[in-house]
SEGU-328892 format. One record per residue (C-alpha): y, x, z. Coordinates in steps of 0.05 Angstrom, whole numbers, plus 5000, padded with zeros to 4 digits. Layout:
BEGIN
YXZ...
END
This chain:
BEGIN
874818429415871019059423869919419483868620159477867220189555861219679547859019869472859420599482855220459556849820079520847920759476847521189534840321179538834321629515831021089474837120869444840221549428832421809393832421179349840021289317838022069316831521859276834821349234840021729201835822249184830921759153836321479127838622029090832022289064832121579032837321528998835522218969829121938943830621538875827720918875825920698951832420518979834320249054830119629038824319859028824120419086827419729129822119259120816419869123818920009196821319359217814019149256814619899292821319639323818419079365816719529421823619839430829419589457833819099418838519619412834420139400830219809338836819549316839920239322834220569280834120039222842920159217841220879220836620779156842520269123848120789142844421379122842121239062848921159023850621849050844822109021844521778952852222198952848422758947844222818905848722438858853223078866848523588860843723458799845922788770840622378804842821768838838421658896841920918908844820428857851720478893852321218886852621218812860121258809860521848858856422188805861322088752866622558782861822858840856923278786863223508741865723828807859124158818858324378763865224828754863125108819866324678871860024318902862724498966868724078954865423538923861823478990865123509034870222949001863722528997861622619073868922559096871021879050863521659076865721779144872621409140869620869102864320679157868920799220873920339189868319769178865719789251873219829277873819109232867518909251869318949324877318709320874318129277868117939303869417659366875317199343870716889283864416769332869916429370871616039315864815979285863415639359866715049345861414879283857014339297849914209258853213979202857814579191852014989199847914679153854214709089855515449111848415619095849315239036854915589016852016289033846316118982851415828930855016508936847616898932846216578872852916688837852417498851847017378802851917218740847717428683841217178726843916488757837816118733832416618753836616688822837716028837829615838818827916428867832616248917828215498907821615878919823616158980826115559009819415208996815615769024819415719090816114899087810015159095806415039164807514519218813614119221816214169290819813499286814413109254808913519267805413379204801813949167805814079098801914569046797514809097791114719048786714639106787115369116788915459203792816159186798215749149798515229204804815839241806915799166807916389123810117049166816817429138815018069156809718099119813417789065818118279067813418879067810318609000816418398974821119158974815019609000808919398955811819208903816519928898809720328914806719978856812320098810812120868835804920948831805320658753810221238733809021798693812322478742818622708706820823448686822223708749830723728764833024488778837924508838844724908830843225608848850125708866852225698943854225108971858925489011861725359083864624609102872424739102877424209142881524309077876823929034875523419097882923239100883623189028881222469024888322369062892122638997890821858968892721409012894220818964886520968944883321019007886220349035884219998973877820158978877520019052879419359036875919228973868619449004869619079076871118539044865418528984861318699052861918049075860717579011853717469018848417668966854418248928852318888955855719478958854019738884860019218860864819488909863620168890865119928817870819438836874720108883873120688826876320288768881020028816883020758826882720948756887020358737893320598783892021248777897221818744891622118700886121648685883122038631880822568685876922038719869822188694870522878687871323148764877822758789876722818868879822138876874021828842869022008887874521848947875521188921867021018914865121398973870121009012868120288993860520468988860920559067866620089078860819549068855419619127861719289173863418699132855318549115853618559197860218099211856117429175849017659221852917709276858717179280855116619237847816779244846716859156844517429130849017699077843118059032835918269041837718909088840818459149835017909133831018339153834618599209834717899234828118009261829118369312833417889343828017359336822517789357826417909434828717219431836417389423839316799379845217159324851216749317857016569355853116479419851717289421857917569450857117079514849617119516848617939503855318299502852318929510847618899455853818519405858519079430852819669431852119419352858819699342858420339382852620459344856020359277861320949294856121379326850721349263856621529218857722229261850822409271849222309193855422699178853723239227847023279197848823419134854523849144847824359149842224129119845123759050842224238995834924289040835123439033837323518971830023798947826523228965828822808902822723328867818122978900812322668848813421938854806721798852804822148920811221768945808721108920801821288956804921439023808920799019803120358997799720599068805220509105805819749079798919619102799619889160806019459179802818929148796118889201801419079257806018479243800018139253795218429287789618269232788318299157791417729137798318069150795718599098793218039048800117639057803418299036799218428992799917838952806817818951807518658931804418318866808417768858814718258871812318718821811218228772818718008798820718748774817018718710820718108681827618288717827617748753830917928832826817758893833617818941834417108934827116928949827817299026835017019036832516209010826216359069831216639116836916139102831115519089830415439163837415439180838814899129833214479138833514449221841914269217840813869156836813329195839313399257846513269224843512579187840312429261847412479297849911999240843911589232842711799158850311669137851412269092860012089112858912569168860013149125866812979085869712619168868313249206874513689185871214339186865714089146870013809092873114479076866914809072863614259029870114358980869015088977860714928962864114538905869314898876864215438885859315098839864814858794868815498773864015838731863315128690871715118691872215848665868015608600871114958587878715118604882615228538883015898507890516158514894216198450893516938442886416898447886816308387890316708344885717358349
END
C-alpha cells in the first residue's frame, strides 16, 4: 500500500523536483502541438535521462505523459485543433462552449476533471499496486512467460480492424529482439558477420526512429496550413465555481473514473478508447443527450475525466508485472534497465522509495501542470501555429542527436535512421508500429521464461495446464484468441433474421 511519508520523501530533492517542473511543461507544449504526441517527445529524451536519478528521469518522462493530455484539452477548446487523439471528444462540447463566450468555463472544467481524473489513478495505482506485485510474486517462469503472451494477445486485439497487420508487426518485433548473441547458447543468430549486431539491435534507438523520425518525416512532407486565429475574447479569471462544477455529475465522474483506470490497464488500448467509451457512456444516461455535441459541460467532464484516469492503470502492468501496457511505458522501461532496477513484483522490496516516489510523483505532476496552466493556457495555446515543417526539422535533430548519445557513435544515428524510414513507410500504408516496440520489448520476456519453463519440466509442455496459475492464464490466452472467431460464427438472434 502506499506510503505518502516515503513517496512524498523521495521527491524532496532539487533534481527530482526540476525534472517534474520541466516535464509538465514539456508536456503540455506537446500536447498543444498536433501531431508529435508524448511518444515522440518520450523516446526523443529518453537517452538524456540516463544521467539523472531514477526518479528524476522517470519523473520527467510522466511529466511529458501527464502533461500532454492536459494540453491537447486546450487547444481542443480553444480553436478546434486536437493536439492528441484522445482530446477529440473534449472538442465536441469544449469549442461550442468557447465559442458562446464561456472559454473560461470550458477550462477550467477541463483542468479540474483532468485533475480528478489523474489523482484518482495514482490513488488506485498505489491502493492496488502493492497487493498485485504481491500476488504477481507468486508467478513462476511459466506464468511469466503466458502473461506476456497474453499481454501481446490483448495488443493485437486493440487492433480490431488491423489484427493482421498488428499481429505480423507484433512478429517483426519479436524477431528483431533474436538478433545478437544468445546468452544461453551463445551462438550468433542474424548477426551477418557484422560485430555491432553481436549486443543485438539497441531499443532506444529503435524507438527514436520509430515515433521521432518517422513523425519529423511525416511533418517535414506537409504542406503549412492557413494559419488558426485564436479567440480574441478574454479568457477571463479561473473561478472555484467552474472547478467544483465537475462535482454537479457524480454518476459521470465515477464512470469515467472507472471506465479509463481500467482501459489504463488493458495493454495495447490507450486512452483515446476510454475517452470514447466515458463520453457516449455519458451521453447514453444522460437527461438531454441531444445537447451533447453542442457545449453540454458534462461531455467534456466525462472525457477529460477518463483521458487522465488512464496514466494510473497503464503504470500498474510496468510496475506490478514488469509488461509494458503501450509504447509510452515501453519506453519508460528503460530507465529501469539503464540503473539496473528490475520492474515487476520484486520492486516494492528491492526500491520502495523509487515504487512509492512513482506515485507521489503521479499526484504532484497533476498540480504543477494544473497550476501552470491556470496562467499561461491561451500563451501555450499559440504554439499549435507553429509551421510543421520547422517542427519536423527541430525534431529530426533532436533524433540524431539521441540517437549518437544512446550510443555513443553513428551507428545509433543509422539504427534510427533506418527504422524513421521503415516507420514512415509504417504511416504511409496505415499499418501501426506500437506492436513492433511492445513484440521487442515483450520478445525477451517471453523467450527467457519460455525456455527456462521447458528446462524446469525437461521439455514437457504439461507444466503449463499443472501449474494452477498458469492454467487460468493459458484459458484466458485462449478464450482470448477464440472470442472474436465465436462472435462471427454464433447464430444470429431471431430479430436480426427477420430484418
Amino acid at each position: 500500500m502506499f506510503d505518502p511519508l516515503i513517496g512524498f520523501g523521495a521527491l524532496a530533492s532539487l533534481p527530482v523536483m526540476l525534472a517534474l517542473l520541466a516535464g509538465s511543461v514539456l508536456g503540455i507544449v506537446i500536447g498543444i502541438l498536433p501531431g508529435i504526441g508524448p511518444g515522440v517527445a518520450i523516446a526523443m529524451l529518453l537517452p538524456m535521462t540516463y544521467g539523472l536519478p531514477p526518479l528524476a528521469g522517470l519523473g520527467l518522462l510522466l511529466g511529458i505523459y501527464v502533461g500532454a493530455y492536459y494540453g491537447g484539452a486546450v487547444t481542443s477548446i480553444l480553436i478546434k485543433t486536437p493536439g492528441e487523439a484522445s482530446s477529440i471528444m473534449t472538442m465536441f462540447d469544449g469549442h461550442p462552449m468557447a465559442q458562446r463566450g464561456e472559454a473560461e468555463r470550458a477550462l477550467s472544467l477541463a483542468f479540474a476533471s483532468a485533475l480528478i481524473g489523474g489523482v484518482f489513478s495514482a490513488l488506485v495505482l498505489g491502493l492496488v499496486a502493492g497487493p498485485v506485485s504481491g500476488f504477481t510474486s507468486r508467478f513462476g517462469a511459466a506464468e511469466r512467460c503466458l502473461a506476456a503472451l497474453l499481454a501481446l494477445i490483448f495488443i493485437a486485439r486493440a487492433y480490431q480492424k488491423q489484427f493482421a497487420a498488428a499481429a505480423m508487426m507484433i512478429g517483426v518485433g519479436l524477431l528483431v529482439g533474436t538478433v545478437g548473441i544468445d546468452s544461453m547458447s551463445n551462438e550468433y543468430r542474424f548477426t551477418f558477420g557484422l560485430t555491432e549486431l553481436q549486443s543485438g539491435l539497441p531499443l532506444v534507438p529503435i524507438v527514436i526512429g520509430l515515433f521521432g523520425v518517422a513523425q519529423a518525416l511525416v511533418l517535414i512532407s506537409k504542406r503549412p496550413d492557413a494559419a488558426v486565429a485564436l479567440p480574441e475574447a478574454p479568457l477571463g479569471r479561473p473561478r472555484l465555481a467552474h472547478f467544483l462544477e465537475p462535482f454537479r455529475y457524480p454518476r459521470t465522474l465515477l464512470r469515467s473514473l472507472l471506465i479509463g483506470t481500467g482501459i489504463g490497464v488493458l495493454p495495447g488500448i490507450g486512452s483515446a478508447l476510454s475517452t470514447t467509451l466515458a463520453y457516449f457512456a455519458a451521453k447514453r444516461q444522460s437527461a438531454d443527450p441531444q445537447s451533447f455535441g453542442q457545449g453540454n459541460p458534462e461531455g467534456i467532464v466525462a472525457a477529460e475525466t477518463a483521458n487522465n484516469a488512464n496514466s494510473g492503470g497503464a503504470m500498474l502492468t510496468v510496475l506490478a508485472l514488469g509488461i509494458p501496457g503501450d509504447a509510452i511505458t515501453a519506453i519508460m522501461m528503460g530507465v529501469f534497465i539503464v540503473h539496473g532496477i528490475v520492474p515487476g513484483p520484486t520492486l516494492f522490496a528491492d526500491e520502495p522509495h523509487l515504487a512509492y516516489g512513482i506515485f507521489a510523483a503521479l499526484i504532484a505532476i497533476n498540480v504543477v501542470i494544473l497550476v501552470c496552466l491556470l496562467f499561461l493556457a491561451k500563451p501555450f495555446a499559440r504554439l499549435s501555429q507553429v509551421d510543421p515543417r520547422w517542427l519536423g526539422c527541430a525534431i529530426l535533430m533532436l533524433c540524431f542527436v539521441g540517437g549518437y548519445s544512446s550510443a555513443n557513435s553513428m551507428y545509433g544515428v543509422w539504427i534510427a535512421l533506418a527504422a524513421g524510414v521503415l516507420g514512415w513507410a509504417c504511416a504511409v500504408a496505415q499499418i501501426p508500429v506500437v506492436p513492433l516496440v511492445l513484440g521487442l520489448v515483450l520478445g525477451d520476456v517471453l523467450e527467457s521464461s519460455l525456455r527456462q519453463t521447458l528446462s524446469v519440466s525437461e521439455g514437457a509442455w504439461s507444466i503449463f495446464v499443472t501449474r494452477p496459475i498458469a492454467a487460468v492464464l493459458l484459458a484466458c490466452c485462449v478464450l482470448a484468441l477464440l472470442q472474436p472467431l465465436w462472435a462471427r460464427l454464433r447464430p444470429a438472434a431471431p430479430e436480426e433474421r427477420l430484418a
